[in-house]
C-alpha positions in Angstrom: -48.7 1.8 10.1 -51.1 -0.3 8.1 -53.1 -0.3 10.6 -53.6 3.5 10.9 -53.9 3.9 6.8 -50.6 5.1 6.6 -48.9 2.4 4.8 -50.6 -0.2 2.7 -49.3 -3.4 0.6 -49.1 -1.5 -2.4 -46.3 1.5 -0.9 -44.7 -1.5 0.5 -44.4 -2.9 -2.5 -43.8 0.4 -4.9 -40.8 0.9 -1.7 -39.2 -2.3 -2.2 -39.0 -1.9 -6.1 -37.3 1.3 -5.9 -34.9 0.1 -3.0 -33.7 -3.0 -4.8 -33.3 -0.5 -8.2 -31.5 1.9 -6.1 -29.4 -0.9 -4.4 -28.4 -2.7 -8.2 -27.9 1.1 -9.6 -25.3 1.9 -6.4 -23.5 -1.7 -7.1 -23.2 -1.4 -10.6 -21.7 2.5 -10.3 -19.3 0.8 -7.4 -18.3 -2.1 -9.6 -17.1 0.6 -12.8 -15.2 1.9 -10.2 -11.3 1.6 -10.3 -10.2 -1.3 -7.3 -7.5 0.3 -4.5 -4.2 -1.0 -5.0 -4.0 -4.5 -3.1 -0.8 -3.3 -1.0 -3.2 -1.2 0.8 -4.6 -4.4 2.3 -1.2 -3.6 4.8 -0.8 -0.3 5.1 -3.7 1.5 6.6 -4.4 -0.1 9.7 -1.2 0.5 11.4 1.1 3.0 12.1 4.5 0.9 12.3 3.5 -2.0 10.1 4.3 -5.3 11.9 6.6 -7.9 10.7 3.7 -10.7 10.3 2.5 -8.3 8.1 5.2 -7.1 6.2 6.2 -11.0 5.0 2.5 -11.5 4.0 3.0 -8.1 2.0 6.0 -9.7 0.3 4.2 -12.7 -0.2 1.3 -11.1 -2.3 4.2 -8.8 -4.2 6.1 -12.3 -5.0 2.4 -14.4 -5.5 1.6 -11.6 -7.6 4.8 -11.2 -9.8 4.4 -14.5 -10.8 0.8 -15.4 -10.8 -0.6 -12.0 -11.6 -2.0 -13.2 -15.1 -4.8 -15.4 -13.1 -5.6 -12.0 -12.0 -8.0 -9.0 -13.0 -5.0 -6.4 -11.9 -6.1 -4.5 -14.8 -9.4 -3.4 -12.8 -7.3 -1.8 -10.0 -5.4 1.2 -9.3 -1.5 1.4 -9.7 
């Protein structure tokens, strides 16, 4: 392209400016953005869950009942 005249190290740079702004503006929309409930983690990948799965489901509810002040739960969905 730069060879032809049809990009030079200025567009390239003007480009990568506007990607990276665009790229930090998406995150930072994505980030105000409520979390999905963490019992999703289990339940959209299978039809019939499994039972590995439905222990380490538990698990989280139980971890989470008792350690859920170490957590940001506050920034998900209910």
């Amino acid at each position: 392209l730069a060879r032809r005249g049809w990009w030079d190290e200025q567009q390239e740079q003007a480009w990568r400016k506007s990607s990276r702004k665009m790229v930090l503006e998406a995150f930072e929309q994505a980030e105000r953005e409520p979390k999905p409930p963490p019992h999703l983690l289990f339940s959209d990948v299978y039809l019939e869950m499994p039972p590995r799965l439905r222990r380490q489901r538990e698990e989280l509810e139980r971890h989470l009942e008792t350690y859920g002040e170490h957590y940001p739960l506050q920034h998900f969905q209910k």
